[in-house]
C-alpha positions in Angstrom: 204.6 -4.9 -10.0 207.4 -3.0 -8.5 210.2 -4.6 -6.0 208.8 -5.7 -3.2 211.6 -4.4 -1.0 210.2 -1.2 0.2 207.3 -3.5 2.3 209.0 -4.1 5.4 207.6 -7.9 7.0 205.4 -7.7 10.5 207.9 -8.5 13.8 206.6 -11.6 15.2 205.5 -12.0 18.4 208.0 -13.0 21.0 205.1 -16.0 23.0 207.3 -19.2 23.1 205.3 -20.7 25.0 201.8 -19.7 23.4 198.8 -22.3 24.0 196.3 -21.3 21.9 197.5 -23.7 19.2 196.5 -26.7 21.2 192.9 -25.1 22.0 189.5 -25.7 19.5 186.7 -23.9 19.6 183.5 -25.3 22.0 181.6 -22.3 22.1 180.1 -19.7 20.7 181.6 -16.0 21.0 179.7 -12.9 22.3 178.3 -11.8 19.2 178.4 -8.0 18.4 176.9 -6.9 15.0 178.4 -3.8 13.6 176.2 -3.9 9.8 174.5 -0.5 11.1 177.3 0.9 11.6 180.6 -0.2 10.3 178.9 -1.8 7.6 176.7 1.1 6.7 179.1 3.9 6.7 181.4 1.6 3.8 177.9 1.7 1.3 177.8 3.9 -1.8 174.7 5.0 -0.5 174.2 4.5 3.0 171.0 3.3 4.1 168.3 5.1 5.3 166.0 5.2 8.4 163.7 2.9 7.1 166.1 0.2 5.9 168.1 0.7 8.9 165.2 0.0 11.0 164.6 -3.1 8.8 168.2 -4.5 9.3 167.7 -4.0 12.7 164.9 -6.0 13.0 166.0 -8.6 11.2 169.4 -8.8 13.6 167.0 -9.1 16.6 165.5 -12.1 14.9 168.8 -14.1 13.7 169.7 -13.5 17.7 172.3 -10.5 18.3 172.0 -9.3 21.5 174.5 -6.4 21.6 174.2 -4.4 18.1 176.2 -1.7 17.2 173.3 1.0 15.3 174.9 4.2 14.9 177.8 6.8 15.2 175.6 9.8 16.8 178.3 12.5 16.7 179.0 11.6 13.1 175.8 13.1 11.4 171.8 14.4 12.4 170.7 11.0 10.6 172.7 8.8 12.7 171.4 10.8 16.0 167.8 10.4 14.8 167.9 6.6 14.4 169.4 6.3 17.7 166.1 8.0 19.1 163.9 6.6 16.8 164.8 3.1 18.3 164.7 4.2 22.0 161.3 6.5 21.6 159.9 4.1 19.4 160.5 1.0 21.6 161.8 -0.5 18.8 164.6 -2.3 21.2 163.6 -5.6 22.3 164.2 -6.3 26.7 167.3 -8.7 25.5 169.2 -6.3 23.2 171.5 -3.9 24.3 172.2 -1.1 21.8 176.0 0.2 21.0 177.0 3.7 20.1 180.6 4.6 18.8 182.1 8.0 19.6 186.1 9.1 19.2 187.5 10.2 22.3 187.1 14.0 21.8 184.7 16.3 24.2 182.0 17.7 22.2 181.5 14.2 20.1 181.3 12.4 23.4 178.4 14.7 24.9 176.6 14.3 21.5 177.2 10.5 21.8 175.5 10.2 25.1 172.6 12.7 24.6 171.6 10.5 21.9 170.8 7.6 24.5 168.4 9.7 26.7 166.0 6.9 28.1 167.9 4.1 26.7 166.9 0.8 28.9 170.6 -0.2 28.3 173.6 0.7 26.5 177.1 0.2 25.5 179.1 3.0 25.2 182.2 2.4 22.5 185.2 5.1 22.7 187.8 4.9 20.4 191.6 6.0 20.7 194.2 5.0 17.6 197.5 4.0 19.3 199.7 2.8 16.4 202.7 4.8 15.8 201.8 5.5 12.4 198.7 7.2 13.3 200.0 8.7 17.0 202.9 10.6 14.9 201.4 11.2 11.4 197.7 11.5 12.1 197.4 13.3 15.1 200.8 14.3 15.9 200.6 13.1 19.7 203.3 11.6 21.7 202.4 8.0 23.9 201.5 10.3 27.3 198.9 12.3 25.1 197.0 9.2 24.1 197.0 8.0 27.4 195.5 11.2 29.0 193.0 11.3 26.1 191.8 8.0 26.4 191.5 8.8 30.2 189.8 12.2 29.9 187.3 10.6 27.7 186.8 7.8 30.0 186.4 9.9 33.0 183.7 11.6 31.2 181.5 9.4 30.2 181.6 7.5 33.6 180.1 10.6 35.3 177.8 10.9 32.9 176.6 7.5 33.6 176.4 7.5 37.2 174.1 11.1 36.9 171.8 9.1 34.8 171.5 5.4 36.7 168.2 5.1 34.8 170.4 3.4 32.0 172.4 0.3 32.5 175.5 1.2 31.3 178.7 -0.6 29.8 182.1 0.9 28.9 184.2 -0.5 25.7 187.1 1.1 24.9 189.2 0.1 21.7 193.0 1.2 20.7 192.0 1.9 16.6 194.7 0.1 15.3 195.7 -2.4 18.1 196.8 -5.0 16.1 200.1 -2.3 14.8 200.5 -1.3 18.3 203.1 -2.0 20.4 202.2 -4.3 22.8 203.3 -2.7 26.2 201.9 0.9 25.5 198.3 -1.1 23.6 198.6 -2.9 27.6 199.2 0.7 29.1 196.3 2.1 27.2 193.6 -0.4 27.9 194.7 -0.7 31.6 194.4 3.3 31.9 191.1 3.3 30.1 190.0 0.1 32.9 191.6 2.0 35.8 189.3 5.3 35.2 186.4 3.6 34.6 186.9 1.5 37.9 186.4 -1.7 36.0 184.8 -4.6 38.5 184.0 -8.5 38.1 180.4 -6.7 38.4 181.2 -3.8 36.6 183.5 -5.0 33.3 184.5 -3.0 30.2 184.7 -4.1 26.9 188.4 -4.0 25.3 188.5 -4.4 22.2 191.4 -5.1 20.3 190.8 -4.3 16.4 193.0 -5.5 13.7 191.3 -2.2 12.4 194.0 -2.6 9.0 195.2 -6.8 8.5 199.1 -6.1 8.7 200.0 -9.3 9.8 198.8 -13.5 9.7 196.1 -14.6 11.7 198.8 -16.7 13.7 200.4 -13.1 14.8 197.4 -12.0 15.6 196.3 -14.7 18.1 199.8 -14.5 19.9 199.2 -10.6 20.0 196.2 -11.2 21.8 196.9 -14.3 24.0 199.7 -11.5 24.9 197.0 -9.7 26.0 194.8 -11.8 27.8 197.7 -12.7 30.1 199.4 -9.2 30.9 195.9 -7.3 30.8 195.4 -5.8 34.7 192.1 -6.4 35.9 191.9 -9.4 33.7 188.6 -10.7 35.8 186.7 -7.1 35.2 187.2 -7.5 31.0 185.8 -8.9 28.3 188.0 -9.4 25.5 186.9 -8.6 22.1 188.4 -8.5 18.7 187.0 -6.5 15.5 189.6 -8.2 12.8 189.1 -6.4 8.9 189.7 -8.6 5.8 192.8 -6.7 4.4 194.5 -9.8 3.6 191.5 -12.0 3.4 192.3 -13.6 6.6 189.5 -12.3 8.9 187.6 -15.2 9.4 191.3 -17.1 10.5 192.0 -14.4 12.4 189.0 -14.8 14.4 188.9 -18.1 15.0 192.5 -18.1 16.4 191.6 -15.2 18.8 189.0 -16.8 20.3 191.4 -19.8 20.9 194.0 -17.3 22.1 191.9 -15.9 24.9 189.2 -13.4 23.2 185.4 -13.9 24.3 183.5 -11.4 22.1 183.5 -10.9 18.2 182.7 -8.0 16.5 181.9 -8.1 12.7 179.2 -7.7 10.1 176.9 -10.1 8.0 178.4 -11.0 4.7 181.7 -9.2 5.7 180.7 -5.8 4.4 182.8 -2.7 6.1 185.5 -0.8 4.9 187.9 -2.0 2.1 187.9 -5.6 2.1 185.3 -5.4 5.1 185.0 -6.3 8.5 184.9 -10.4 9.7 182.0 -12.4 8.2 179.9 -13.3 10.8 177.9 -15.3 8.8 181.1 -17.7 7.7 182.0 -17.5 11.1 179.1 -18.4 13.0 178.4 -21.5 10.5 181.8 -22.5 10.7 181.2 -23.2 14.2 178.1 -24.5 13.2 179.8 -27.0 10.8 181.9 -28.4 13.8 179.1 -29.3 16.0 179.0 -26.1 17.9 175.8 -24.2 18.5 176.6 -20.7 17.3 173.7 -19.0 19.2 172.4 -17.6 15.8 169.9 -18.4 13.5 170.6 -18.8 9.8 168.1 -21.8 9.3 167.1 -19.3 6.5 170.0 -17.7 4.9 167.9 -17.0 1.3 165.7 -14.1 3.1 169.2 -12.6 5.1 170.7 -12.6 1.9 167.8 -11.3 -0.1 167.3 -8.4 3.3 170.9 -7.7 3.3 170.9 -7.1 -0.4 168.1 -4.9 -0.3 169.3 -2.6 2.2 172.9 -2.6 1.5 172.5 -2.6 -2.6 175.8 -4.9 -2.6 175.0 -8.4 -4.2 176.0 -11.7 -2.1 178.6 -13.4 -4.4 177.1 -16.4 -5.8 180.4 -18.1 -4.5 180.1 -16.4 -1.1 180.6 -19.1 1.6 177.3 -21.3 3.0 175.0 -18.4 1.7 175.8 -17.7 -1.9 173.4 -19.3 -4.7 175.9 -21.1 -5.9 178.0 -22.9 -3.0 175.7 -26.2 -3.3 175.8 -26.8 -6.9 178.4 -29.2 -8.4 179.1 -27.8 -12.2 182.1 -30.8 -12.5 180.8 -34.2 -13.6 183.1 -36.0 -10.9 181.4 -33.9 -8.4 178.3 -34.4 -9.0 179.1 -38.7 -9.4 180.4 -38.3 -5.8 177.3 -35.9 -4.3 175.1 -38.2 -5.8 176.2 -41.4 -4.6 176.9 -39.4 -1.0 173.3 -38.9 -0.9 172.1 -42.2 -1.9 174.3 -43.9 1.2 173.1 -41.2 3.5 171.9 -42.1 6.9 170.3 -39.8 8.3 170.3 -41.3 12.0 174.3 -40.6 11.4 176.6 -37.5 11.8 176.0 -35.1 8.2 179.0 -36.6 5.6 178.0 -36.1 2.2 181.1 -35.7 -0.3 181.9 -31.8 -1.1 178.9 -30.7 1.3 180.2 -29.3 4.8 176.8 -28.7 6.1 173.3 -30.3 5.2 171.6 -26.8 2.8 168.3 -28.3 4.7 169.8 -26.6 7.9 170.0 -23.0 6.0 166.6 -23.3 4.7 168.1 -24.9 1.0 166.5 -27.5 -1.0 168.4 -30.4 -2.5 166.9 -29.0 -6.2 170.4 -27.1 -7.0 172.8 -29.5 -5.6 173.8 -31.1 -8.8 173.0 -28.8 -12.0 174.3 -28.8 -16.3 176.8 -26.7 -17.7 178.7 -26.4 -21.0 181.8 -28.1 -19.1 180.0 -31.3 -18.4 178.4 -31.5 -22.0 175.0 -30.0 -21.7 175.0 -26.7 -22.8 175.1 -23.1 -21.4 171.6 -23.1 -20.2 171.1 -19.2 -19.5 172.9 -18.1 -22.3 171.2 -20.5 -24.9 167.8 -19.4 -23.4 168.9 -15.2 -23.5 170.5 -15.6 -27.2 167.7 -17.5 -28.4 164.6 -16.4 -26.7 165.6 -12.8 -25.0 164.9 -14.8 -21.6 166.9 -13.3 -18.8 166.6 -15.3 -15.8 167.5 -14.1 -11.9 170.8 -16.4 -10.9 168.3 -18.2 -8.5 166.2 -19.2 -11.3 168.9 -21.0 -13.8 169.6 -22.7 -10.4 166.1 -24.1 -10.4 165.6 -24.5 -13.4 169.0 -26.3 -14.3 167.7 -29.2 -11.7 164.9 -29.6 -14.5 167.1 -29.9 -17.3 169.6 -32.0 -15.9 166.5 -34.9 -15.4 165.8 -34.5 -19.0 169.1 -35.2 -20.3 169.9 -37.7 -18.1 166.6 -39.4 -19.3 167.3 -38.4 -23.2 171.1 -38.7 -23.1 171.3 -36.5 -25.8 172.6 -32.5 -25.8 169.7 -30.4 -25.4 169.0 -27.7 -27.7 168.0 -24.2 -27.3 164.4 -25.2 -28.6 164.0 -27.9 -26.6 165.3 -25.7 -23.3 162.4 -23.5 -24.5 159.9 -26.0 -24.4 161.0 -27.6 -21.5 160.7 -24.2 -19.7 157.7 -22.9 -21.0 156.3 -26.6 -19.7 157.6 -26.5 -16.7 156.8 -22.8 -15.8 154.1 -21.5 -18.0 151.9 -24.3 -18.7 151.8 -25.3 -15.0 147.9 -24.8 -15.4 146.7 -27.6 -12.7 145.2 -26.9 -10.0 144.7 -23.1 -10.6 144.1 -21.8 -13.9 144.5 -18.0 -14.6 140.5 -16.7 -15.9 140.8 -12.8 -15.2 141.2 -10.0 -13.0 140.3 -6.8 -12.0 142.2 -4.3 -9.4 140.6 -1.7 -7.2 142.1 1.1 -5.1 140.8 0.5 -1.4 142.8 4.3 0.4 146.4 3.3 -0.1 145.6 -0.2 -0.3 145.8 -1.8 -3.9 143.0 -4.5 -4.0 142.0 -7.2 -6.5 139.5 -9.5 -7.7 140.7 -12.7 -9.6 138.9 -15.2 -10.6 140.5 -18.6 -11.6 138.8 -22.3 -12.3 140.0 -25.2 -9.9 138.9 -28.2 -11.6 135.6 -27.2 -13.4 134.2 -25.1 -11.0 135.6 -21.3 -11.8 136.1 -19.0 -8.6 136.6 -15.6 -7.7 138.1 -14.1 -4.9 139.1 -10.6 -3.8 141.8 -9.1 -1.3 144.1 -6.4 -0.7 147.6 -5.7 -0.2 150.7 -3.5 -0.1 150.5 -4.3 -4.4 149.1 -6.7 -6.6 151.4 -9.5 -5.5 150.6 -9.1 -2.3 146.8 -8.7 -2.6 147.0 -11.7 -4.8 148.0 -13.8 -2.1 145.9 -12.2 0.3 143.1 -13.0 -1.5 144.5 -16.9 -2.3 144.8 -17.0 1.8 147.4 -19.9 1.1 150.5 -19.9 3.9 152.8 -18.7 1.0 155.3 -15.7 1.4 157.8 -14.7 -1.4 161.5 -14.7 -1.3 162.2 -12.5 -4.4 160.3 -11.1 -7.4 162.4 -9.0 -10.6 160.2 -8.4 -13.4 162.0 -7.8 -16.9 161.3 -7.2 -20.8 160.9 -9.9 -23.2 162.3 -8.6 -26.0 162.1 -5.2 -27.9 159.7 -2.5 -28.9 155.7 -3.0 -29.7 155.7 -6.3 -29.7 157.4 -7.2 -26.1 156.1 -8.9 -23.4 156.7 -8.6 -19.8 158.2 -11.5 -17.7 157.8 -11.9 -14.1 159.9 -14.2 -11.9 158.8 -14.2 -8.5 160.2 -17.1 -6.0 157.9 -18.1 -3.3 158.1 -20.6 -0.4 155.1 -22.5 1.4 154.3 -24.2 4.2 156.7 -26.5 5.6 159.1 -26.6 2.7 162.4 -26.0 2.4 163.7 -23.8 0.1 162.2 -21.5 -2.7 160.5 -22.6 -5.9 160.2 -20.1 -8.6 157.2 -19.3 -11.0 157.0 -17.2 -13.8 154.1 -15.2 -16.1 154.4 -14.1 -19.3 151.9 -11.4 -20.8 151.9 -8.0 -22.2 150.5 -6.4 -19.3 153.1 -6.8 -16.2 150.4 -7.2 -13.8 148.7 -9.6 -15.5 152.3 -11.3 -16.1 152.5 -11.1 -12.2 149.6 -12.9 -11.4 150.4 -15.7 -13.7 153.8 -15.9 -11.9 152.1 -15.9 -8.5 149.8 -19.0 -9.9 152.5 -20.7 -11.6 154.7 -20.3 -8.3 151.6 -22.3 -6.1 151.0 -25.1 -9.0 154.9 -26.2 -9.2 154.3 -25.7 -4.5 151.3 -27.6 -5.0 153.2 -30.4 -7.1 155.4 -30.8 -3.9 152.9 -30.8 -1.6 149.5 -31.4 -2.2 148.0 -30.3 0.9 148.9 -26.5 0.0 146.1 -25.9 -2.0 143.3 -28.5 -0.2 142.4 -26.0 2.3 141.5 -23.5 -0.5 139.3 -26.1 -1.9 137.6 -26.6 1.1 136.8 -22.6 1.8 133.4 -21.6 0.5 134.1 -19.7 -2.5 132.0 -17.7 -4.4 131.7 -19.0 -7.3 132.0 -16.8 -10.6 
């Protein structure tokens, strides 16, 4: 690396007497999702309408009321979702839909046409105020910002008071606030409060971005405790921050701006964005969480947000990520898992949560307890996945060798010996494709039924032998139609077992059912996929059915006809 004396440190803030130190957190922020917007336009491949739609849903459901979907002016596709959500009714009463716009003319009028017969709407205008980007970037001096940020102001508020149909909220934010001087960042947000003619009824939205991490999270919560105490019109504004991850602070930075006076946070699930990303809202909210405080979003089942968020964003969760990846509740280190173990054994459950190396209970994100303590080659075991794949061609999904580590880890603590990659084998093909009991795999037969795909299986319970027919979006799906169980799958990757005329398709396809927590996995082996993906379905109910035994009574009980 070169010298680092051409990086010049970030001036401190001069707030002697700053308080925000001696504050915690006892509440939850305004939350403000920006994943359909900030987050989409940082994707290889940006999502389309459908997943978009998806996404959107899926924030309604976790409980975002203010959601950031689209930059109109930026592109046709952006300006179609937006009326694809207002004309479709897609918007639910409690959720207020966010548009972002720079403050220029032509992009502003294109911005608001796009929320035609909105119920309600937050406006966000955008003006970058750091000197870098005033003198470099657009070449404008400090009075030229100001009477841009005013102009664009000034038009938007007459465009909402011709169109009172709409409930309409301002938010203005000075891109790059947080390398802004201080008194002109004050002059700009009061001038953008002033035109708007900002009320205790009426309040705007500033937002104060650390749109590139220059500085610690401590600077940033004096800069905007510096803020919340020289803003004019403090009582008509909500303060809101929008910190990026530059220097992996973001989630800090945050949390110290809500103790230094911020009420509103702006971010994306799983910290996606540009660069390093924007905050992570879902580290942040369950941080909160962790301390006691009700974070006013749902997460009670992180495995499906992951699996959506994956799906529409085509960026993997790390394994490592905080409280949602696959891996942050499994103990690889022997002392670890001596000091889970014991943890759980004393655990009262009438008491506050305090399990060694567990902040939060998994139960509470929709985890089992399956994965918490698993085998590796550190503590003596063997590399499971890699013994299986070398040895067998068996490439399991990440979710899988979690499972299915549980199951080795009872067999050597049972044997005490190192297990072998032919006993792994027969220990999984036990546990996952001789689970034969209580529904054995007979035949079946698919239809087309218009663009349904339908299918009639036939299976034995016991000794009688059944057959039942449904349809669905696939085979899986009719499958499970047809079962009628309360079963729904979490994930499904089908892959090849091994190479040329001989190989055999694997399906892995994790499903959860009634009232459990968590996922259990099943898998089907066979040279016809389908018929491997039927096997998986019925392995996946027999290992549910081994947990509860109640899953599979009402199907005993319907009258079936029999084969």
């Amino acid at each position: 690396m070169k010298t680092t004396s051409k990086y010049r440190p970030f001036p401190p803030v001069r707030l002697a007497d700053r308080t925000w130190p001696d504050k915690t957190l006892s509440r939850a922020p305004i939350w403000m999702s920006t994943d359909l917007r900030d987050g989409n336009q940082a994707l290889f491949e940006p999502m389309d309408a459908e997943r978009k739609l998806g996404m959107f849903r899926m924030l309604c459901e976790i409980g975002f009321k203010e959601i950031e979907v689209a930059f109109p002016a930026a592109s046709q596709t952006d300006f179609s979702f937006v009326r694809t959500l207002i004309e479709g009714g897609h918007i639910p009463d409690d959720v207020t839909i966010e548009v972002l716009t720079q403050a220029r003319p032509a992009l502003i009028a294109r911005t608001l046409e796009s929320l035609t017969g909105a119920k309600r709407a937050i406006v966000h205008v955008y003006a970058a105020t750091s000197p870098i980007f005033r003198e470099t970037v657009f070449a404008m001096q400090k009075a030229d910002v100001v009477q841009m940020t005013v102009d664009a102001v000034r038009q938007i508020r007459d465009h909402c008071a011709a169109h009172p149909e709409t409930e309409w909220k301002l938010e203005f934010s000075p891109e790059t606030f947080s390398a802004t001087e201080l008194e002109f960042a004050r002059e700009v947000c009061d001038a953008a409060t002033e035109a708007w003619g900002a009320t205790p009824a009426r309040k705007v939205i500033l937002n104060l971005p650390a749109t590139v991490e220059v500085s610690t999270p401590n600077v940033y919560a004096d800069q905007i405790e510096w803020m919340d105490r020289h803003l004019a019109r403090r009582d008509s504004v909500i303060l809101s921050v929008h910190p990026h991850n530059d220097r992996g602070c973001a989630v800090a930075a945050a949390e110290l701006a809500l103790m230094a006076g911020a009420e509103r946070v702006e971010g994306c699930l799983f910290g996606h964005g540009e660069r390093t990303g924007n905050v992570d809202l879902v580290t942040l909210a369950l941080n909160l969480y962790s301390q006691g405080v009700d974070p006013g979003l749902n997460f009670s089942d992180i495995d499906r947000i992951a699996r959506t968020i994956e799906e529409c964003t085509q960026l993997p969760v790390h394994p490592r990520h905080p409280y949602a990846g696959d891996l942050v509740f499994t103990a690889f280190s022997g002392s670890h898992q001596d000091a889970i173990k014991k943890g759980m054994a004393t655990r009262d459950a009438t008491e506050h949560w305090q399990v060694p190396y567990l902040p939060v209970d998994p139960i509470d994100l929709g985890r089992s307890y399956d994965s918490i303590i698993r085998v590796n080659s550190q503590s003596g075991k063997g590399g499971i996945a890699y013994l299986l794949e070398s040895g067998y061609g068996l490439v399991m999904p990440r979710r899988l060798q979690i499972e299915f580590s549980g199951v080795v880890q009872q067999h050597a603590d049972a044997t005490g010996a190192e297990v072998t990659a032919g006993e792994l084998w027969q220990i999984f093909s036990a546990t996952y494709l001789q689970a034969s009991d209580p529904l054995r795999y007979v035949e079946h037969h698919l239809f087309e039924h218009g663009r349904a795909q339908g299918v009639k299986l036939t299976f034995s319970m016991g000794e009688r032998r059944v057959t039942v027919s449904g349809e669905g979006n696939g085979p899986i799906d009719a499958v499970i139609r047809a079962l009628g169980l309360p079963v729904r799958v979490l994930a499904y990757e089908e892959r090849s077992l091994g190479k040329g005329a001989d190989a055999r398709a694997i399906a892995c396809i994790e499903l959860v059912g009634g009232n459990q927590p968590g996922g259990t996995y099943g898998v089907g082996i066979d040279a016809n996929i389908v018929t491997a993906s039927i096997l998986a379905v019925l392995s996946g109910i027999n290992r549910l059915a081994a947990r509860d035994r109640g899953l599979v009574q009402e199907l005993s009980r319907r009258p079936l006809q029999v084969a």
